[in-house]
N, C-alpha and C positions, 0 to 999 in steps of 0.2 A: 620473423613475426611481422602482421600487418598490424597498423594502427589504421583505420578508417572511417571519413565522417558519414558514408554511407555504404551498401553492397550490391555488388550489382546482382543481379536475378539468378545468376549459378552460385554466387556464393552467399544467397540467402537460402537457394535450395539447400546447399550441403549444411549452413548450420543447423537448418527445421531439422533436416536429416542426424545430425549430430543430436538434438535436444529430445525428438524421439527415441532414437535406440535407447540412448543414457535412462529415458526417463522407465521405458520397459524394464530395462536392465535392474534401475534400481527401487523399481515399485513407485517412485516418487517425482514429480518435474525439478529440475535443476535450476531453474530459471522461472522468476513470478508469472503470474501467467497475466498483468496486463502487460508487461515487455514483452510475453510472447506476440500476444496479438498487435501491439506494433512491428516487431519483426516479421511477421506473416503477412501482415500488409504493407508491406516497402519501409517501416522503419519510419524513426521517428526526428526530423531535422535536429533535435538536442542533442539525440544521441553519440557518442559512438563507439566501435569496436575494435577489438582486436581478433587475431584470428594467426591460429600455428597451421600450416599445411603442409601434408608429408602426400608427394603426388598433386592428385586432382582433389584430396580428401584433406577437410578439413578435421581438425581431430583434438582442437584446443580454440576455445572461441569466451569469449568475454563482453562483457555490457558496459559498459561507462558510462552515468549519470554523475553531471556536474552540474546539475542548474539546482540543487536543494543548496540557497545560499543559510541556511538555516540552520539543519541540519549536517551538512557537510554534502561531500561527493560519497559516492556510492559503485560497487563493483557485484556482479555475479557472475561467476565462472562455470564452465563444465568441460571434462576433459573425457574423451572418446574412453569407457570403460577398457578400453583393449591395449590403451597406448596408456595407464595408469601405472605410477611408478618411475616413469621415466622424466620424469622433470619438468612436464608441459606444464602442470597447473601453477608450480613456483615461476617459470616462465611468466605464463601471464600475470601472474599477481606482484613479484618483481617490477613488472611494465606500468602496470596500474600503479602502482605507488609510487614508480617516476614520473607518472602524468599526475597523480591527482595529489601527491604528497602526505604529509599527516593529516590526520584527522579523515583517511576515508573510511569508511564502514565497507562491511561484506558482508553479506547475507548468504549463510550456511541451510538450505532447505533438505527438512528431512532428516533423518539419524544416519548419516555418514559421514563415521571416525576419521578416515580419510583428509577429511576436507577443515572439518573440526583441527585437527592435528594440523593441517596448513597454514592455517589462521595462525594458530600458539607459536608453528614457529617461525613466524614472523612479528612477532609480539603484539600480535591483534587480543584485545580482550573480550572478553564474554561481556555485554551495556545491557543483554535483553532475551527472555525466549518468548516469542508469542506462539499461540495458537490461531490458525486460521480455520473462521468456520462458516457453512453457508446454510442457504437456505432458499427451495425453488417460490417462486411467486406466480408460478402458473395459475394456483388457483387462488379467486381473491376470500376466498371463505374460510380458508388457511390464516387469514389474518386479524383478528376479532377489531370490531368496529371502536374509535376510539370512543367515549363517551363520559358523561360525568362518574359514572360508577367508577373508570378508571381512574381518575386523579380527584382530587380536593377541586370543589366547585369554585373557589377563591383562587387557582391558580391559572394563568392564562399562555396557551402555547401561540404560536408567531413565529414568522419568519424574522430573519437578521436585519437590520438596516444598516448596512456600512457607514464608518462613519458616526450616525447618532449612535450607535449601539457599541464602538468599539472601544471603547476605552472600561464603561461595563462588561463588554465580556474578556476583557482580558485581566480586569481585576476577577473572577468567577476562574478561568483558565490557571491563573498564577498560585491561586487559594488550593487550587483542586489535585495541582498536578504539582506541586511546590518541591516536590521530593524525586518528579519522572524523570530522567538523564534528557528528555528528547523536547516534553511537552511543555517542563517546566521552565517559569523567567522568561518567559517573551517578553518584545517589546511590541511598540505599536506599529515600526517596521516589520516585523514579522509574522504579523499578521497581514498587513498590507502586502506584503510579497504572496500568499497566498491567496487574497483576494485579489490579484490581478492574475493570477493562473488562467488558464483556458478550459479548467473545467472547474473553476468556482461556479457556484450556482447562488445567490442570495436567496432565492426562494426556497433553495432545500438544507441551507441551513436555519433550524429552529432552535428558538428559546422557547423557555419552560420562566414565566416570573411570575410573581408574587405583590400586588401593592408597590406596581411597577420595578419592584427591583429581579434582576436575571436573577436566577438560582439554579439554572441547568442550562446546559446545548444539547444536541447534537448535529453533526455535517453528514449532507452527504456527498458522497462524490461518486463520479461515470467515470469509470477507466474506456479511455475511445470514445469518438463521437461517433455517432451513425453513417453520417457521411461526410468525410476531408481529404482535403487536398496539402500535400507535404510540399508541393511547388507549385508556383503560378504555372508551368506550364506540362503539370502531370494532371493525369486523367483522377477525377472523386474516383474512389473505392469504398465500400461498405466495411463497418466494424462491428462486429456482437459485442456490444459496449457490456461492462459489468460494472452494479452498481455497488454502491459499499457502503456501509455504516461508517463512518470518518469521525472519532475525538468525539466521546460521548461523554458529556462531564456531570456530576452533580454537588450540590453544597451539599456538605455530610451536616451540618445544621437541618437538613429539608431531606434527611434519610428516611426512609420508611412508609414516603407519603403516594411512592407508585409512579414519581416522575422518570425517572429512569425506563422504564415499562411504557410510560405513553408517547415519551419520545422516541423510541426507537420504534414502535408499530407507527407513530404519524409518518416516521419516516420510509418504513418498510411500505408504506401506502404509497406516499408520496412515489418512490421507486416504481413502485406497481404501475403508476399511471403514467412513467415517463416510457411507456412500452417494452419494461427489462423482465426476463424470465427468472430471475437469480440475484440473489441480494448475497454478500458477503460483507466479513466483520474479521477486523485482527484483534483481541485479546491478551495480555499478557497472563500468561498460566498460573501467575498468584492473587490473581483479582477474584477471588472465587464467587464475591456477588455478583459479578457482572456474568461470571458464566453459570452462574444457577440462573439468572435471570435471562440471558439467550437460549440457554437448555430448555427452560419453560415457553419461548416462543418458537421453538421447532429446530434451533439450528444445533448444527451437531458437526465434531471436528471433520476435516479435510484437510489439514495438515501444519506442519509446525516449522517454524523457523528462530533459526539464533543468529543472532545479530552480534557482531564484533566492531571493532572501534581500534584501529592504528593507535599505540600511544602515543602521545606527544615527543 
């Protein structure tokens, strides 16, 4: 087995090659599709991988994300449909858990037992299922104009101001999410680590407040930038950046007043005009108002993921 902090060019072809058939195979992608499109474009310097090769064929390959200092480290695996069964996926997951130790997560896409059954026995737990869902932004008429009729005339949406605003939205964040395994208990470091990211955006994350006090957010976030460079001295390449709904929060005090709804189309605009065809949104499958309320602005599932967590 390889551990690598990057691939060179035959064996990015053979894992693309691996993440297709699998995905044919099994109706569904194996692997998120913004780590795909870093992988299809040269990868990504955080990253890195592992890889089982029997020949010229690679036929077990893995993802390693260790910069979520927040969250934890993270893994996603997939193993060549034809060589299942014979030990490569525990292989790699084995390996991952000697680089990244407890506490890492794995993300299971899609309804396969298999893989589900992997996780258990290694004593990974079930922390989450969400639903992932999208929606195109090809046309802007597809997105109703925000205006007073949508929200309370008395409430004022704006972008984030790092900083002045961070201490308020993380009292709003702590209130809203006080019960979520992932979102809930921040602190002001952990926020900050997110707003030094390289696709923070201040301008696209918006509040929703009231007599100045926050009462909502939503972020959003570009998987891929348009055009970058992984090294000083590699050539720009182009990325079909995809943007996404990111941590849509509301005070459940200020339910029912349509905020939830103007922030996610301000944002869904916002998206529109950063040049993106395609908005997407992760969901957890018991939040049902949130998803009667993306049902009602057009988006509709694409697929589902569980989420597991190493015990301690």
């Amino acid at each position: 087995m390889l551990h690598l902090p990057k691939l060179t060019n035959t064996q990015q072809e053979a894992v693309l090659k691996l993440i297709a058939g699998t995905t044919a195979f099994d109706n569904t992608p194996p692997i998120a599709e913004h780590i795909l499109l870093h992988l299809r474009h040269g990868g990504d310097k955080a990253d890195s991988y592992l890889l089982v090769e029997q020949g010229n064929q690679v036929i077990g390959y893995a993802h390693l994300d260790q910069t979520d200092l927040v969250a934890g480290p993270s893994v996603e695996l997939v193993v060549d449909p034809k060589f299942r069964g014979e030990g490569v996926g525990r292989q790699l997951l084995s390996k991952a858990i000697e680089i990244c130790g407890n506490g890492l997560r794995i993300w299971v896409h899609g309804d396969q037992p298999a893989a589900h059954a992997l996780a258990t026995s290694f004593g990974f737990e079930k922390i989450r299922t969400v639903l992932q869902m999208s929606k195109p932004l090809t046309d802007i008429q597809q997105l109703p104009k925000v205006g007073k009729k949508e929200v309370d005339e008395d409430i004022v949406i704006r972008s984030f101001l790092p900083g002045i605003d961070s201490d308020a939205w993380l009292s709003l964040n702590n209130k809203v999410f006080k019960e979520h395994p992932e979102q809930g208990n921040w602190q002001l470091t952990d926020l900050n680590i997110r707003i030094n990211e390289e696709w923070f955006d201040a301008q696209g994350f918006f509040l929703a407040e009231i007599n100045h006090k926050i009462i909502g957010s939503t972020w959003t976030k570009i998987h891929g930038s348009h055009t970058h460079q992984h090294e000083a001295d590699e050539e720009s390449h182009a990325h079909p950046a995809i943007g996404e709904i990111y941590i849509t929060a509301v005070d459940q005090e200020y339910a029912g007043r349509g905020i939830g709804k103007v922030l996610t189309l301000t944002a869904l605009n916002y998206l529109k005009y950063q040049g993106l065809s395609d908005a997407m949104l992760y969901v957890d499958f018991d939040n049902k108002a949130a998803l009667n309320l993306y049902q009602c602005l057009g988006f509709t599932q694409c697929g589902m993921d569980i989420l597991y967590r190493l015990k301690a």
